[in-house]
C-alpha positions in Angstrom: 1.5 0.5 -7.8 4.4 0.8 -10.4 2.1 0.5 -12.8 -0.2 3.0 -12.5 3.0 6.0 -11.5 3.5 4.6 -15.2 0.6 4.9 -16.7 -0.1 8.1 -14.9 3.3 9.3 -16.3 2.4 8.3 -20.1 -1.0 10.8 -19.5 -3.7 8.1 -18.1 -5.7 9.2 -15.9 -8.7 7.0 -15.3 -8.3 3.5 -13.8 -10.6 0.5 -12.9 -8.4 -1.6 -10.6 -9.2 -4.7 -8.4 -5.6 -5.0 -7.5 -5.5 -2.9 -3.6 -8.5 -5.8 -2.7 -7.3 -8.6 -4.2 -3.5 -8.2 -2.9 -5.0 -7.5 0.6 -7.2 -10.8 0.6 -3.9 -12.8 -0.3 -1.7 -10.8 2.4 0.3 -8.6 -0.3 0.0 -5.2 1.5 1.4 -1.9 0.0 3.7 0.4 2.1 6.3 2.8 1.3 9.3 0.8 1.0 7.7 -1.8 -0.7 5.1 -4.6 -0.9 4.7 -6.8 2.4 3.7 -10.1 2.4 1.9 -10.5 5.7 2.2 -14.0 5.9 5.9 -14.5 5.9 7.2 -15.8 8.9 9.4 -12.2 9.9 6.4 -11.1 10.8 5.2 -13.5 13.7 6.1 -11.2 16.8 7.0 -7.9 14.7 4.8 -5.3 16.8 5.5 -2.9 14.7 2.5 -0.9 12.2 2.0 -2.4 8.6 3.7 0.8 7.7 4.9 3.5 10.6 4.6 6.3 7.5 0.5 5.8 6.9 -2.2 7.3 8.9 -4.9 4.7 7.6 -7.0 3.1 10.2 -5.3 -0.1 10.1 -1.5 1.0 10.5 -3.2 3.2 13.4 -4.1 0.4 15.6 -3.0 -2.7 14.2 0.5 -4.5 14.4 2.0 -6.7 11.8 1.6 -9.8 13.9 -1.7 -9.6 14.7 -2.5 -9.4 10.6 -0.6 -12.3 10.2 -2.3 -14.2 12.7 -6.1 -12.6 11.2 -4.4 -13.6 7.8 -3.4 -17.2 8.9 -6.6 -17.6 10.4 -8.6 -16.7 7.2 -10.5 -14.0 10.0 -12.7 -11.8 7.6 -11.1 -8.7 10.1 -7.9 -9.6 8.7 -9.2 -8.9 4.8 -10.9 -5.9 6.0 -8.3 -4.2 7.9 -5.7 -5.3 4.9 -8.3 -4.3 2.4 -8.9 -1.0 4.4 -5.2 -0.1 4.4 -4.1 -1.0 0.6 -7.3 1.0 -0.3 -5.8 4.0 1.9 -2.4 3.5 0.0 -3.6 4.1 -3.4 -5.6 7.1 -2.8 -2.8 8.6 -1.2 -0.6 7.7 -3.8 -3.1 9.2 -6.6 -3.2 12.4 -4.5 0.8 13.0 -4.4 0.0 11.9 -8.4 -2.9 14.6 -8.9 -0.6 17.0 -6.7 2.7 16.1 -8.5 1.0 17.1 -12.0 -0.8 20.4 -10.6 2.9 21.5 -9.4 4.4 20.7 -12.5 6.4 18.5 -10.4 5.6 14.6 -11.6 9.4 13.5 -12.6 10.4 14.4 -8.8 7.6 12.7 -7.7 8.0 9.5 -10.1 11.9 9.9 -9.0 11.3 9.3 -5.1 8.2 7.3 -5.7 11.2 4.5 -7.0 13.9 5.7 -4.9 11.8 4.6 -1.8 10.9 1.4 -3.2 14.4 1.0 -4.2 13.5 -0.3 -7.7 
């Protein structure tokens, strides 16, 4: 997602991008604090939502353990429900974008865009 607050940033704003699927179908999920990689072992008996900030379908109703065991299992649901959410993640991060610009506000944005990913 760095890459597009970037690009955004430098004044694109159209984008053809496979990368919310393909990350999802591999277990690289998107979340606020940072990118989760579903099938790491920390995540065996974590109960907890993909990520407790997101409203998306997914974070809704699923835990983090029972995607890793969809995603271990090579369960389509798994890649759906990962899909579903990384999808979710980048619309809502090119509507505080589209926001950001409209409020004349983008370096804030861009500033605690990184400050929550710590980067």
């Amino acid at each position: 997602p760095q890459d597009i607050v970037e690009a955004v940033q430098r004044g694109i704003d159209m984008f053809d991008c496979v990368m919310p699927t393909r990350n999802a179908r591999n277990g690289h999920l998107f979340t606020h604090e940072g990118i989760v990689r579903i099938k790491n072992a920390v995540h065996a008996n974590d109960t907890s939502p993909l990520d407790p900030h997101c409203d998306c379908y997914t974070c809704q109703n699923y835990s983090r353990s029972y995607l890793r065991h969809l995603h271990r299992c090579n369960e389509i649901l798994g890649a759906r429900l990962m899909t579903i959410h990384n999808l979710y993640y980048y619309q809502t991060l090119m509507r505080g974008l589209r926001q950001a610009i409209e409020n004349h506000r983008l370096s804030e944005f861009v500033t605690e865009f990184y400050r929550m990913k710590s980067v």
